[in-house]
C-alpha positions as CSV (number, residue, x, y, z in Angstrom):
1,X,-22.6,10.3,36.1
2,X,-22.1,12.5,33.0
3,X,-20.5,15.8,33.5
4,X,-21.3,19.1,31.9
5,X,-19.2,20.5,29.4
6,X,-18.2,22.7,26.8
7,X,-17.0,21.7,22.9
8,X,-13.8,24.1,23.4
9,X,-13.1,21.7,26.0
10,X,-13.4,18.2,24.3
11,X,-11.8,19.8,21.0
12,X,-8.6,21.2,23.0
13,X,-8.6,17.9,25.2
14,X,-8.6,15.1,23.1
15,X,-6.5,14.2,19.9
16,X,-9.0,13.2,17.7
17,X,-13.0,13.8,17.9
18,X,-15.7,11.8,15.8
19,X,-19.1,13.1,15.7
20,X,-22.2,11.3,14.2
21,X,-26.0,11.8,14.2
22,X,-28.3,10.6,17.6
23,X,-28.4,6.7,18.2
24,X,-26.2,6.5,15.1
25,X,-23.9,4.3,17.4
26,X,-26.5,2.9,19.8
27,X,-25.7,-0.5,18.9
28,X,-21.3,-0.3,18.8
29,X,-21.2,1.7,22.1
30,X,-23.5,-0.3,23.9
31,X,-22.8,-1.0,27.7
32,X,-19.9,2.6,27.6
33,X,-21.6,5.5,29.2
34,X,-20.9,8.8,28.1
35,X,-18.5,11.0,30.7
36,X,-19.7,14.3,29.0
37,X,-22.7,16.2,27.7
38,X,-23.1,19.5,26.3
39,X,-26.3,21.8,26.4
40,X,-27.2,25.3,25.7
41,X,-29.9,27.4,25.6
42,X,-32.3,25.0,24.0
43,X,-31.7,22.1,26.2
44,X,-29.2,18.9,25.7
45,X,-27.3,18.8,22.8
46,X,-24.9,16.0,22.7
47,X,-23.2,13.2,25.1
48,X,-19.4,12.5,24.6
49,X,-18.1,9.2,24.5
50,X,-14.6,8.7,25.9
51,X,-12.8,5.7,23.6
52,X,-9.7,4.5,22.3
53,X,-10.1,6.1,19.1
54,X,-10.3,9.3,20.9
55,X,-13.3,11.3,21.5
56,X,-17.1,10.5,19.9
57,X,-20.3,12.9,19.8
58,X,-23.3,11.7,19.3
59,X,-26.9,14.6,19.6
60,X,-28.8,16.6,17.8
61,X,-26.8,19.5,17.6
62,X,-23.5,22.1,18.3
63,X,-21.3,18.3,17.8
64,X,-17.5,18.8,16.8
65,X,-15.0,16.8,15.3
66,X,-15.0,14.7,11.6
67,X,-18.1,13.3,10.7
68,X,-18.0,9.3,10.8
69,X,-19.1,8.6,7.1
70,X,-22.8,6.3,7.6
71,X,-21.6,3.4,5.4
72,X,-19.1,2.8,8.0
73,X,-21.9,2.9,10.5
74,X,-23.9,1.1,9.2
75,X,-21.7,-2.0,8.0
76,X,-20.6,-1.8,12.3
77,X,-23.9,-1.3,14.1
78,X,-25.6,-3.8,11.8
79,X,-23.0,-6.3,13.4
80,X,-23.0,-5.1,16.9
81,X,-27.0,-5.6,16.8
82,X,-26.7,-9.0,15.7
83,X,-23.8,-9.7,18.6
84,X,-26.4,-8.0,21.0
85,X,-29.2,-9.8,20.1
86,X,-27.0,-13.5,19.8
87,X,-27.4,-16.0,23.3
88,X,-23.8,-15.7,24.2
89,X,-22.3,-16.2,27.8
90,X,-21.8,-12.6,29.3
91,X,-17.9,-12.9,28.7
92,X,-18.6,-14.0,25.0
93,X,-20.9,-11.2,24.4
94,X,-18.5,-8.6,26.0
95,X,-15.2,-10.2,23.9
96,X,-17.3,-10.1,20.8
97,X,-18.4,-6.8,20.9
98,X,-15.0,-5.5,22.4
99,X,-13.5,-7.1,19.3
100,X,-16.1,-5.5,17.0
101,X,-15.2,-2.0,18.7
102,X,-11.3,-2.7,18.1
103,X,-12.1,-3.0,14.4
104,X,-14.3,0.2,14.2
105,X,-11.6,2.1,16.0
106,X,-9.3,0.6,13.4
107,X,-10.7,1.5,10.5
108,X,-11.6,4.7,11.8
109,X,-8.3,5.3,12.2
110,X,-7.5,4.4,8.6
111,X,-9.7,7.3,7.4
């Protein structure tokens, strides 16, 4: 179950904080659920996503942290539809989109 919190918190927690656009990583986190959400006056405004590479924000708005750029998006959660959409054996599926998500986090990194 997610847990309410506030961007002060998630910025001053974690080393490093990616934040993208809603559904921009649909496809690449598949299957993680997110252990934070923020809201405000207006309603939700973002889940967190707790990952190796630190930290990921994904909503409509008040998200922190350096943007992901979109190619890089794109070029991964073009690939992680194509794993999801495959007929693989549950621990081929899970191996080939955990290997997928080590090479985002990589190149991420890289940035």
């Amino acid at each position: 179950m997610k847990k309410r919190t506030s961007m002060t918190y998630i910025t001053a927690v974690f080393r490093k904080v990616w934040r993208c656009g809603y559904c921009d990583l649909q496809n690449i986190l598949y299957g993680i659920d997110p252990e934070y959400y923020n809201s405000g006056v207006y309603g939700w405004n973002c889940d967190i996503y707790i990952t190796e590479a630190g930290a990921f924000t994904t909503g409509y708005r008040n998200m922190r942290g350096e943007r992901i750029p979109y190619d890089l998006i794109e070029k991964y959660d073009t690939e992680a539809r194509e794993i999801i959409k495959g007929m693989w054996t549950d621990n081929e599926y899970r191996n080939k989109l955990n290997d997928l998500r080590a090479r985002f986090y990589n190149e991420l990194e890289q940035l």
